[in-house]
N, CA, C and O atoms as a printed pandas DataFrame, in Angstrom:
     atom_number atom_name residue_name chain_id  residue_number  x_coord  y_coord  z_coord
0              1         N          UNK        A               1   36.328  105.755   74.337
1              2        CA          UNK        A               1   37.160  105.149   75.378
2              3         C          UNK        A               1   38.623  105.439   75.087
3              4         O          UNK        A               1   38.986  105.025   73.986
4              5         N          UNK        A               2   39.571  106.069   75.835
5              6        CA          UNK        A               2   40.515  106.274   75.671
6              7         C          UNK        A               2   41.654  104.715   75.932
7              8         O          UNK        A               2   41.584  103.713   76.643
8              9         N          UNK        A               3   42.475  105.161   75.082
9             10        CA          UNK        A               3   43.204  103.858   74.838
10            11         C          UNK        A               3   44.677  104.109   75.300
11            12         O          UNK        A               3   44.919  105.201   74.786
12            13         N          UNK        A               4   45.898  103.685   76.037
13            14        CA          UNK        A               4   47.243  104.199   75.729
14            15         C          UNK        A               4   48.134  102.931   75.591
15            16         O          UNK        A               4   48.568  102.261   76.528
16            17         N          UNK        A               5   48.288  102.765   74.549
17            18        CA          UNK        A               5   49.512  101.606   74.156
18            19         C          UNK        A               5   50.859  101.971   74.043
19            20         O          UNK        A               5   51.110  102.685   73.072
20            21         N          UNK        A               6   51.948  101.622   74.898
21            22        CA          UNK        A               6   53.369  102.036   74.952
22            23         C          UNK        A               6   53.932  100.623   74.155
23            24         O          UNK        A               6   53.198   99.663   73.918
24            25         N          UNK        A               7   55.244  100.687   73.827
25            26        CA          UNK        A               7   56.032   99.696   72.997
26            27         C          UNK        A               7   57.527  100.415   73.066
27            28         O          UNK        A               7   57.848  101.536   73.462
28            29         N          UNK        A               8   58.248   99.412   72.567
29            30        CA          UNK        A               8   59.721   99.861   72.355
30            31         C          UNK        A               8   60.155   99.074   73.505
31            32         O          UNK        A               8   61.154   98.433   73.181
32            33         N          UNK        A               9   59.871   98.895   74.512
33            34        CA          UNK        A               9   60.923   98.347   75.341
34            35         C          UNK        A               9   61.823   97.224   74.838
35            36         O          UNK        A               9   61.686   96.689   73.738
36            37         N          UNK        A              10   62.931   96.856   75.907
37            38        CA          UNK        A              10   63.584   95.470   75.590
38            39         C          UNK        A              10   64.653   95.306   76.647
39            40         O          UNK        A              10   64.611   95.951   77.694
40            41         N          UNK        A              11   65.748   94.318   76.329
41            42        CA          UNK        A              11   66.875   94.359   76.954
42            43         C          UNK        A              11   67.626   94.877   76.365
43            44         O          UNK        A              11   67.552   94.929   75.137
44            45         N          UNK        A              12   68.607   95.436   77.069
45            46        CA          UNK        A              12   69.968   95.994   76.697
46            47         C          UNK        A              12   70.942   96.381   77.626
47            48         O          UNK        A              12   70.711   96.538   78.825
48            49         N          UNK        A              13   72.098   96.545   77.049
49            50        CA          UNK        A              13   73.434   96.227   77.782
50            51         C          UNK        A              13   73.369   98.140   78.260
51            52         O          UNK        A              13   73.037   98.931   77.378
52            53         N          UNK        A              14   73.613   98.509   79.259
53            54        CA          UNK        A              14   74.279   99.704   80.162
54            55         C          UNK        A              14   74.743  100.817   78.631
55            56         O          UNK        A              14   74.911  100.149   77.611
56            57         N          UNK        A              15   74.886  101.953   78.504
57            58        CA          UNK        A              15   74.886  102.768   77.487
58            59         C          UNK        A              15   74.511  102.851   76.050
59            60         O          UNK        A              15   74.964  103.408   75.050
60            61         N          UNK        A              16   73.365  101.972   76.381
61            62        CA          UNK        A              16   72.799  102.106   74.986
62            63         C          UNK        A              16   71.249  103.059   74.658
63            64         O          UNK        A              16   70.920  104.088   75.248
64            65         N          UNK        A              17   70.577  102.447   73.694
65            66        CA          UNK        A              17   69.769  103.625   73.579
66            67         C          UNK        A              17   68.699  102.801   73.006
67            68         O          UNK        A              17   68.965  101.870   72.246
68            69         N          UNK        A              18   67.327  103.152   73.390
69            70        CA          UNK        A              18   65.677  102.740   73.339
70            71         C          UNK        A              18   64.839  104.028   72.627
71            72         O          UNK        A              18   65.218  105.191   72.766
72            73         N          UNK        A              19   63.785  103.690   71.936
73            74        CA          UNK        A              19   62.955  104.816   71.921
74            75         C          UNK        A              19   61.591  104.004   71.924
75            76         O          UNK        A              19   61.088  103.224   71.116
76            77         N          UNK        A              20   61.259  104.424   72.966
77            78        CA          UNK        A              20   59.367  104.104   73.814
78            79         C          UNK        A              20   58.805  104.709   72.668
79            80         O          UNK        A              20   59.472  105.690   72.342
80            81         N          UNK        A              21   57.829  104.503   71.924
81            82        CA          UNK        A              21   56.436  105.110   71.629
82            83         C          UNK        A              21   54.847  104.660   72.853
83            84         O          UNK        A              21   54.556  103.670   73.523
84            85         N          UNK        A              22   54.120  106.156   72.576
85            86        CA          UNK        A              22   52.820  105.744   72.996
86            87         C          UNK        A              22   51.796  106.542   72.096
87            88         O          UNK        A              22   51.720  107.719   71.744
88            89         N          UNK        A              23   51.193  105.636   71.917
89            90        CA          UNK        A              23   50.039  105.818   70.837
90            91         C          UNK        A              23   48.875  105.983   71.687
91            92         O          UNK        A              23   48.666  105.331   72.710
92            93         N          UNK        A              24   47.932  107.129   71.083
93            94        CA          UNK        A              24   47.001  106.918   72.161
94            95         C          UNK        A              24   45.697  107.332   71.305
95            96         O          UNK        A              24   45.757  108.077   70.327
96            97         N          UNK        A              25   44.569  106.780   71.776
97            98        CA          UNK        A              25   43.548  107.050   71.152
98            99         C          UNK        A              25   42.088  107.679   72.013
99           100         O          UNK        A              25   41.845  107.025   73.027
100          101         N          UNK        A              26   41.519  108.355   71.852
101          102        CA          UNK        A              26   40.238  108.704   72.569
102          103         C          UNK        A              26   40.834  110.096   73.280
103          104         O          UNK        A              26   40.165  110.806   74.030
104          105         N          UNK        A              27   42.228  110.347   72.898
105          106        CA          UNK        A              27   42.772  111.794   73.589
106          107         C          UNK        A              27   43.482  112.434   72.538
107          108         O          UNK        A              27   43.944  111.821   71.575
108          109         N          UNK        A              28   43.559  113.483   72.687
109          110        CA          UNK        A              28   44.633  114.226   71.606
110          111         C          UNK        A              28   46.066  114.368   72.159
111          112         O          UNK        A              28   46.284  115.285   72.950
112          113         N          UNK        A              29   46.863  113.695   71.872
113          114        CA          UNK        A              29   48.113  114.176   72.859
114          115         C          UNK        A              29   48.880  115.777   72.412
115          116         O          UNK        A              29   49.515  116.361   73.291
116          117         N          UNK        A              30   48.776  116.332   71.169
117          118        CA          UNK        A              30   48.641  117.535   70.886
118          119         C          UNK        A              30   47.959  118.554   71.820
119          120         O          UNK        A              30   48.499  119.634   72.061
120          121         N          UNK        A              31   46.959  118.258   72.261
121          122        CA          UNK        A              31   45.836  118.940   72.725
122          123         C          UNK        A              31   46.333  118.607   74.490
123          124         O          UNK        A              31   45.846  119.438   75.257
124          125         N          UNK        A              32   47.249  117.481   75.203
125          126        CA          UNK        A              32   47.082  117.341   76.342
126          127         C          UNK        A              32   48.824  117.514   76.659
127          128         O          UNK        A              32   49.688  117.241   75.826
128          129         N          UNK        A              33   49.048  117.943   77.826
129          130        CA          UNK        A              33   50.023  117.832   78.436
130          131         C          UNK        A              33   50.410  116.669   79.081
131          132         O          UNK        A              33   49.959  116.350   80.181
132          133         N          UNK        A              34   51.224  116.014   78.456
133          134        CA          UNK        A              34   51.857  114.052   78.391
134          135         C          UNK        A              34   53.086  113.477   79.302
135          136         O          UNK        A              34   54.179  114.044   79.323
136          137         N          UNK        A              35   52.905  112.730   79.779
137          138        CA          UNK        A              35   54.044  112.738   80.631
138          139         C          UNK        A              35   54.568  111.417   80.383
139          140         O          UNK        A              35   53.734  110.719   79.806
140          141         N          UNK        A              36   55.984  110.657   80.689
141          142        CA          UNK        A              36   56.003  109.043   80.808
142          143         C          UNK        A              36   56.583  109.118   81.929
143          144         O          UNK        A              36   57.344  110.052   82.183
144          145         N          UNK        A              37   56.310  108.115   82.818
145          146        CA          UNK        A              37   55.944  107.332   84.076
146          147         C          UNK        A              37   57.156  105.852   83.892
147          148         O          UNK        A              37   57.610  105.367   82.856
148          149         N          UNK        A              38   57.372  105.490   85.204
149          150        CA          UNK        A              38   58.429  104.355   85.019
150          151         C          UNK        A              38   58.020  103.829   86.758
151          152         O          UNK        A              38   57.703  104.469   87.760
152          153         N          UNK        A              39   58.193  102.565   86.518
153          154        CA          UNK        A              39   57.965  101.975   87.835
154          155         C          UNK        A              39   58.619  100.800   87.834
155          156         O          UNK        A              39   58.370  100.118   86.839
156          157         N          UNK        A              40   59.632  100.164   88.873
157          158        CA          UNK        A              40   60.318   99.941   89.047
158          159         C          UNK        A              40   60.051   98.733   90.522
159          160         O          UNK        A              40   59.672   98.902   91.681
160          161         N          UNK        A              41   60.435   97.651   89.800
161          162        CA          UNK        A              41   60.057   96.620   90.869
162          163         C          UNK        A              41   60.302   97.238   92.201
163          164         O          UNK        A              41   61.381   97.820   92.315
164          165         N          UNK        A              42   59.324   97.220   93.464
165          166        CA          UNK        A              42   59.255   97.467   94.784
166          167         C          UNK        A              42   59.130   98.848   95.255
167          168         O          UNK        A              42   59.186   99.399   96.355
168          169         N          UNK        A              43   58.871   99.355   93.591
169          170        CA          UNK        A              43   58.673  101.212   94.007
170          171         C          UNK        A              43   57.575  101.547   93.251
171          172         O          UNK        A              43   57.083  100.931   92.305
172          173         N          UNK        A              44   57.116  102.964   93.946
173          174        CA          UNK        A              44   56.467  104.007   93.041
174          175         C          UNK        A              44   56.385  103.854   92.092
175          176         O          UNK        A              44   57.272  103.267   91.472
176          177         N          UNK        A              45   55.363  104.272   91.560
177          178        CA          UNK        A              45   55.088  105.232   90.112
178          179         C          UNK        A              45   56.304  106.151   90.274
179          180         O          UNK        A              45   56.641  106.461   91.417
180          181         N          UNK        A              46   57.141  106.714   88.983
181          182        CA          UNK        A              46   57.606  107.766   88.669
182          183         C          UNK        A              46   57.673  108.124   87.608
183          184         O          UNK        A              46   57.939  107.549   86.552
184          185         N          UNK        A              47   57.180  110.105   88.107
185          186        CA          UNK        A              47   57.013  110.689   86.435
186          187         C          UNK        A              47   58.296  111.487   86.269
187          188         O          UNK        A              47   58.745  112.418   86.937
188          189         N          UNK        A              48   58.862  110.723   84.953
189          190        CA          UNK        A              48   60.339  111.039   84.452
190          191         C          UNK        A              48   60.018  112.304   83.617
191          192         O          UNK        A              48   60.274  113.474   83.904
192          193         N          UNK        A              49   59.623  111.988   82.920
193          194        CA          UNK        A              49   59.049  113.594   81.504
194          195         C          UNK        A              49   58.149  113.850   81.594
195          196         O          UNK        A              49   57.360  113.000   82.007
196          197         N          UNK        A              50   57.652  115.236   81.260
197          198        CA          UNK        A              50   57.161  115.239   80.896
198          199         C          UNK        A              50   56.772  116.685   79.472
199          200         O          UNK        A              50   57.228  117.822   79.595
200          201         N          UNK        A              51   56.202  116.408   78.693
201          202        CA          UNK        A              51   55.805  117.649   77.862
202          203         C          UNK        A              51   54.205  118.467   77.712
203          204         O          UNK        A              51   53.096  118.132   77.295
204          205         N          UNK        A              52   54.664  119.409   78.166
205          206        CA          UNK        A              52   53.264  120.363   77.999
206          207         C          UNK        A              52   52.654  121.010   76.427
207          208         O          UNK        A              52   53.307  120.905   75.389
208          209         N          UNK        A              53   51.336  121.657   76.504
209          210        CA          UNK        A              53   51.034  121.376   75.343
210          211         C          UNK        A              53   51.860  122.331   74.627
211          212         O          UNK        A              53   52.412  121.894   73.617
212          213         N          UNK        A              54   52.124  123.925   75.037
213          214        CA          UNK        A              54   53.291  123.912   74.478
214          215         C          UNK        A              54   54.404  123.683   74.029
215          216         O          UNK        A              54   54.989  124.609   73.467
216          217         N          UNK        A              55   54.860  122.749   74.107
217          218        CA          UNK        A              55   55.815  121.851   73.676
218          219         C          UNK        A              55   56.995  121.828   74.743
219          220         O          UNK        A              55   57.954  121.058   74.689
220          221         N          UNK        A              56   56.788  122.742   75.670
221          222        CA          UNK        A              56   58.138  122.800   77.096
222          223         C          UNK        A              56   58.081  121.088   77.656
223          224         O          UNK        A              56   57.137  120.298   77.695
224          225         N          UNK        A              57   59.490  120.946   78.040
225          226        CA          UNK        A              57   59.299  119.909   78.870
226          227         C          UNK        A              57   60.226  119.788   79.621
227          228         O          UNK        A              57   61.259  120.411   79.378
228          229         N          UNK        A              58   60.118  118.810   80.949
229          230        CA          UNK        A              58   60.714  119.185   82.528
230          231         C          UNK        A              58   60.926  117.487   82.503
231          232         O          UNK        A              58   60.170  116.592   82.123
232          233         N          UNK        A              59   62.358  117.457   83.107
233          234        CA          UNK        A              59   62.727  116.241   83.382
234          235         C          UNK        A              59   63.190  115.523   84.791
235          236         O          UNK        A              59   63.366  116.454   85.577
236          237         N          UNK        A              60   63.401  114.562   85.302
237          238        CA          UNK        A              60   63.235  114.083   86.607
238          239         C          UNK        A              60   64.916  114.220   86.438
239          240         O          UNK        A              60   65.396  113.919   85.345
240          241         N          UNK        A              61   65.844  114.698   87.578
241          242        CA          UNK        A              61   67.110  114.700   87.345
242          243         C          UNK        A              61   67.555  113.233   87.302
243          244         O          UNK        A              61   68.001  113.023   86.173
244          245         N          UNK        A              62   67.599  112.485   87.817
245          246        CA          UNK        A              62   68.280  110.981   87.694
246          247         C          UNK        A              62   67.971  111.101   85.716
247          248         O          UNK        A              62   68.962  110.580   85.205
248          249         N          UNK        A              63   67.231  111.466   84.869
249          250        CA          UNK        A              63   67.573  111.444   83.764
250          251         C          UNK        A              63   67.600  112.153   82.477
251          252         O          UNK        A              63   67.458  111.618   81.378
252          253         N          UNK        A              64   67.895  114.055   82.825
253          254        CA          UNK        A              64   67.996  114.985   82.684
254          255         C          UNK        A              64   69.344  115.059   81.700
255          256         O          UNK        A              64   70.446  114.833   82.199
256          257         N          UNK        A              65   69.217  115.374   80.321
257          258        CA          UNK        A              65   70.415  114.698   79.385
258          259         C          UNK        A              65   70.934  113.238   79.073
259          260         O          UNK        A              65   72.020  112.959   78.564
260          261         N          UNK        A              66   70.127  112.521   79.405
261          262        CA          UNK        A              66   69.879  111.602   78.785
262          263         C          UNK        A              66   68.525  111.407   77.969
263          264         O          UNK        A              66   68.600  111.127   76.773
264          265         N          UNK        A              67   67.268  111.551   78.602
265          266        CA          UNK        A              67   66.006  111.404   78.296
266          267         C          UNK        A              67   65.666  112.162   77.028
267          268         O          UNK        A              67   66.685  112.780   76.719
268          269         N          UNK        A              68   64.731  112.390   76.182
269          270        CA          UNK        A              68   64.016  113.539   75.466
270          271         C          UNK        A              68   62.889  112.809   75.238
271          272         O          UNK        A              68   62.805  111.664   74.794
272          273         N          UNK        A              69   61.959  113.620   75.601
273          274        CA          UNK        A              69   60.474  113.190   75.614
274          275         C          UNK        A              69   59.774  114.316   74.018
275          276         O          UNK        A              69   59.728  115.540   74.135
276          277         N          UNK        A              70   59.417  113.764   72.986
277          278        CA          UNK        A              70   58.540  114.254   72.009
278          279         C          UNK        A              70   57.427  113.996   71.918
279          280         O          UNK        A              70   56.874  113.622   72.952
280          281         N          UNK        A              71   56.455  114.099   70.401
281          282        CA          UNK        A              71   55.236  113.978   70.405
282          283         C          UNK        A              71   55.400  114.397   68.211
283          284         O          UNK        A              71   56.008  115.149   67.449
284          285         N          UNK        A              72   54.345  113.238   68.178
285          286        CA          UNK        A              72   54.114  113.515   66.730
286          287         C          UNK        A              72   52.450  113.622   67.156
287          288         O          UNK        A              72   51.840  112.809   67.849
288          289         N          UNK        A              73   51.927  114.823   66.555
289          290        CA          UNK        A              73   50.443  115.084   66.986
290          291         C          UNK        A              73   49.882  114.058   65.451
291          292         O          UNK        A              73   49.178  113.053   65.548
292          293         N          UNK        A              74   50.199  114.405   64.653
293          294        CA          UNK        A              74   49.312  113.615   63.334
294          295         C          UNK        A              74   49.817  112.432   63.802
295          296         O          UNK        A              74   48.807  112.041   64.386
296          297         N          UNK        A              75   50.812  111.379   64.022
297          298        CA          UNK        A              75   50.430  110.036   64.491
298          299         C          UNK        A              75   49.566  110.046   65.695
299          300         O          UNK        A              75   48.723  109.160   65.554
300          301         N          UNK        A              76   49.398  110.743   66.949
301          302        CA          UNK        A              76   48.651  110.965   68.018
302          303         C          UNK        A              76   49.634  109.663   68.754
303          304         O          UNK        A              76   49.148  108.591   69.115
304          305         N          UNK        A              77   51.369  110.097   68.898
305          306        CA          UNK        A              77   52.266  109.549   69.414
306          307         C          UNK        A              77   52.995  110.386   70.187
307          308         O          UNK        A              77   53.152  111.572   69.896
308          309         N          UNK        A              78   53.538  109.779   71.321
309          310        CA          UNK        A              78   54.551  110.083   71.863
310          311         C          UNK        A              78   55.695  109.795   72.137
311          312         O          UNK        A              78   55.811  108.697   72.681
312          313         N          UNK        A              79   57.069  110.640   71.890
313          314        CA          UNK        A              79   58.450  109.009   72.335
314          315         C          UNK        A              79   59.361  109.616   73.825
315          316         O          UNK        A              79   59.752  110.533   74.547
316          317         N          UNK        A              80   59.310  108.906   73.657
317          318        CA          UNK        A              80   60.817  108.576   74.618
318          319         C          UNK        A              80   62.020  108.461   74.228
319          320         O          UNK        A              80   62.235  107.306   73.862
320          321         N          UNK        A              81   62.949  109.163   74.132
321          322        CA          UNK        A              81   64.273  108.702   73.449
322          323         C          UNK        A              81   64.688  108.746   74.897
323          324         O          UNK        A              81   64.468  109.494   75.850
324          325         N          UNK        A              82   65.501  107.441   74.642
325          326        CA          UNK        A              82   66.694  107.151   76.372
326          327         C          UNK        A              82   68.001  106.745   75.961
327          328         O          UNK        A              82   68.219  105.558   75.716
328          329         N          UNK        A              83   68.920  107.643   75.861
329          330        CA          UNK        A              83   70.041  107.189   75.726
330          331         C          UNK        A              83   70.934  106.872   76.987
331          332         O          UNK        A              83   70.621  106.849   78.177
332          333         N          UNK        A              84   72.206  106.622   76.330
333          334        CA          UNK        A              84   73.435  106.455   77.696
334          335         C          UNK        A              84   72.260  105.687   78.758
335          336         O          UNK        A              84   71.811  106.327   79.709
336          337         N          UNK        A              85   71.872  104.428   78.520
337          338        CA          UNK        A              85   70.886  103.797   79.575
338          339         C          UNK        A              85   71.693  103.195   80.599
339          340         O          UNK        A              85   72.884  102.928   80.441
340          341         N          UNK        A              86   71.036  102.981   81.657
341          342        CA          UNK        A              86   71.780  102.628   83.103
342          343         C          UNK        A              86   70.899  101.645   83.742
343          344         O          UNK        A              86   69.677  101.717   83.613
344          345         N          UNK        A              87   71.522  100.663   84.476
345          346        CA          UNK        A              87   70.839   99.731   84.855
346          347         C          UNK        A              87   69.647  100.334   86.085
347          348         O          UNK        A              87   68.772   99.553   86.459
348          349         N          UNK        A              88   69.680  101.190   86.428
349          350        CA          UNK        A              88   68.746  101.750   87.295
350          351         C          UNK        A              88   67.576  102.460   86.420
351          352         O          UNK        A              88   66.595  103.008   86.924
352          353         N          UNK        A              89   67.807  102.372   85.184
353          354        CA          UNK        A              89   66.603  102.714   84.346
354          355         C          UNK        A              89   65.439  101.479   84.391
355          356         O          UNK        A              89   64.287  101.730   84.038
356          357         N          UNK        A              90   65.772  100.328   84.784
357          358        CA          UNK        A              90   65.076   99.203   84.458
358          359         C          UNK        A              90   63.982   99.512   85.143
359          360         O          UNK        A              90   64.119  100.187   86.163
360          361         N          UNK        A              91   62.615   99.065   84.710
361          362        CA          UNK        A              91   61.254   99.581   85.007
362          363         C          UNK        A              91   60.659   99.350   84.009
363          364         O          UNK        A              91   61.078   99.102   82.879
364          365         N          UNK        A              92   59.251   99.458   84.562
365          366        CA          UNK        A              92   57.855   99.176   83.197
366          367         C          UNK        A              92   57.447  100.877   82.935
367          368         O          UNK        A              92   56.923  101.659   83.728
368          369         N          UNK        A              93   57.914  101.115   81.476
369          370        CA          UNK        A              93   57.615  102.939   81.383
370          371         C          UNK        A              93   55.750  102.556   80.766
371          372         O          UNK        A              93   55.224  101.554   80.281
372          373         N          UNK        A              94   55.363  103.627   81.038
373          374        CA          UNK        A              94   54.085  104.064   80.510
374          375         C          UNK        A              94   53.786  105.575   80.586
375          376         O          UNK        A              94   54.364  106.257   81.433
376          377         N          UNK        A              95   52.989  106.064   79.811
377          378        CA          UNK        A              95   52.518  107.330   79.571
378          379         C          UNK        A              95   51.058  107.487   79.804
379          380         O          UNK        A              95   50.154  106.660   79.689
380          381         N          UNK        A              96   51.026  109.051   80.247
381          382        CA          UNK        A              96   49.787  109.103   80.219
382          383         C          UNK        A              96   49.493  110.861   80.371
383          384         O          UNK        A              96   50.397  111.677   80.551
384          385         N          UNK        A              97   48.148  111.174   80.263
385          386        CA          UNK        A              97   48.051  112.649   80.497
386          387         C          UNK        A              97   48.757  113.222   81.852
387          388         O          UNK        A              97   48.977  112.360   82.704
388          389         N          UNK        A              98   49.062  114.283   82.103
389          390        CA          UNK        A              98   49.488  115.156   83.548
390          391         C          UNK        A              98   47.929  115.619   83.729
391          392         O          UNK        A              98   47.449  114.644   84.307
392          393         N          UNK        A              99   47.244  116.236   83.616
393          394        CA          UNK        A              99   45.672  117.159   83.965
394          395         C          UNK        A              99   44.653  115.805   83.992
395          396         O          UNK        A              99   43.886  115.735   84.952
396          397         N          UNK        A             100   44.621  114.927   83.167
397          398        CA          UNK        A             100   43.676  114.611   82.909
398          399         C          UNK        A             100   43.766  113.014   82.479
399          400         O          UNK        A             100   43.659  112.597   81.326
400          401         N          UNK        A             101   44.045  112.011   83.970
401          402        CA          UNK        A             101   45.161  111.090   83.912
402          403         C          UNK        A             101   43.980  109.857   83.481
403          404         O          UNK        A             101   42.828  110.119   83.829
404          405         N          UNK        A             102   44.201  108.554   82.757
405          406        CA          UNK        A             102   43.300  107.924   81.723
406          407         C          UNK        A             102   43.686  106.548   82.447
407          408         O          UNK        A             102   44.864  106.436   82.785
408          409         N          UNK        A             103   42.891  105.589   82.693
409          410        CA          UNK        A             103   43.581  104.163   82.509
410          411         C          UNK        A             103   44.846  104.152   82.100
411          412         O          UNK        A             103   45.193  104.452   80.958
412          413         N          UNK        A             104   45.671  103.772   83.095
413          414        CA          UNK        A             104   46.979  103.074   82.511
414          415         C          UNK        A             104   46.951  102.292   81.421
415          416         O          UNK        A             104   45.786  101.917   81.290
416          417         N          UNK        A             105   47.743  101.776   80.428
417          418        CA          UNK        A             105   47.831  100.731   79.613
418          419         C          UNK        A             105   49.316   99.820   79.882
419          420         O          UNK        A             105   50.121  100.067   80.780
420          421         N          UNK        A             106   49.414   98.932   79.060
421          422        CA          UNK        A             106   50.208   97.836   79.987
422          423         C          UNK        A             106   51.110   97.845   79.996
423          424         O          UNK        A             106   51.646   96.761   80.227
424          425         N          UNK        A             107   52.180   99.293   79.707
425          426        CA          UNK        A             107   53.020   99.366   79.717
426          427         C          UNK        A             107   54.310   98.809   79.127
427          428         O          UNK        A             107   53.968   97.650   78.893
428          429         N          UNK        A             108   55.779   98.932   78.680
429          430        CA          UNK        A             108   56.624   98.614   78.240
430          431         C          UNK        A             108   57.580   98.332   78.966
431          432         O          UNK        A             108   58.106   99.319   79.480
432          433         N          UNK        A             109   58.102   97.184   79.263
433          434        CA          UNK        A             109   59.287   96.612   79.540
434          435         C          UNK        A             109   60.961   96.996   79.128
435          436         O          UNK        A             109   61.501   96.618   78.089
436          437         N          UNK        A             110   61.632   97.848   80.221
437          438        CA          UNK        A             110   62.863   98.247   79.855
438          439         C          UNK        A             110   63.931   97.564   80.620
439          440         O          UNK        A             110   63.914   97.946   81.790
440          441         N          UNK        A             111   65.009   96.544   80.337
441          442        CA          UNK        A             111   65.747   96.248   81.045
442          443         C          UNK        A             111   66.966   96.427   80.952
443          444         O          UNK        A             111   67.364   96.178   79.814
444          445         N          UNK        A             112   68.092   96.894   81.950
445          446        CA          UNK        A             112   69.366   97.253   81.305
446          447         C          UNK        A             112   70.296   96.590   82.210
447          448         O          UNK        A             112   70.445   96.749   83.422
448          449         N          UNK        A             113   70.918   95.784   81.359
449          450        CA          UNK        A             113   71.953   95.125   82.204
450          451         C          UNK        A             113   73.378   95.703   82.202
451          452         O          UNK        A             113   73.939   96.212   81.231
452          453         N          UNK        A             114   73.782   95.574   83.204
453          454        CA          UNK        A             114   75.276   95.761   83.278
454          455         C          UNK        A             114   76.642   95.500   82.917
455          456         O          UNK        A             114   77.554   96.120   83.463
């Protein structure tokens, strides 16, 4: 059974900086092309990063130099680094495969105040 647990979220004040992990189990994130997802009271799903298994990765412009999306394959983790944060970042991030998309898990809480 595949598992995806995200963490790291919190509050924080407008230009600061978070790093999401997602741990995942029953998938290889080495082996899968990973993306993190953000959703945002009264909207969509949106996929902000993501990284392929080659290690390329494509970012949503609203956070294109700020964002960097990695991957430690021996933890079978993924992060999120978000710097320079903006109150329009606020949203529940979660990750999950791009090809081969798994139960959501319950996601992480990011809030950025102004």
């Amino acid at each position: 059974q595949v598992q995806l647990v995200e963490s790291g979220g919190g509050l924080v004040q407008a230009g600061h900086s978070l790093r999401l992990s997602c741990t995942a189990s029953g998938i290889r994130v080495g082996s899968n092309s990973m993306g993190w997802y953000r959703q945002a009271p009264g909207k969509q799903r949106e996929l902000v990063a993501r990284m392929f298994i080659d290690g390329s990765t494509i970012y949503v412009d609203s956070v294109k130099g700020r964002f960097t999306i990695s991957r430690d394959s021996a933890k079978n983790t993924i992060y999120l680094q978000m710097n320079s944060l903006k109150p329009e970042d606020t949203a529940v991030y979660y990750c999950n495969s791009l090809m081969y998309p798994q139960p959501w898990g319950q996601g992480t809480q990011v809030t950025v105040s102004s």
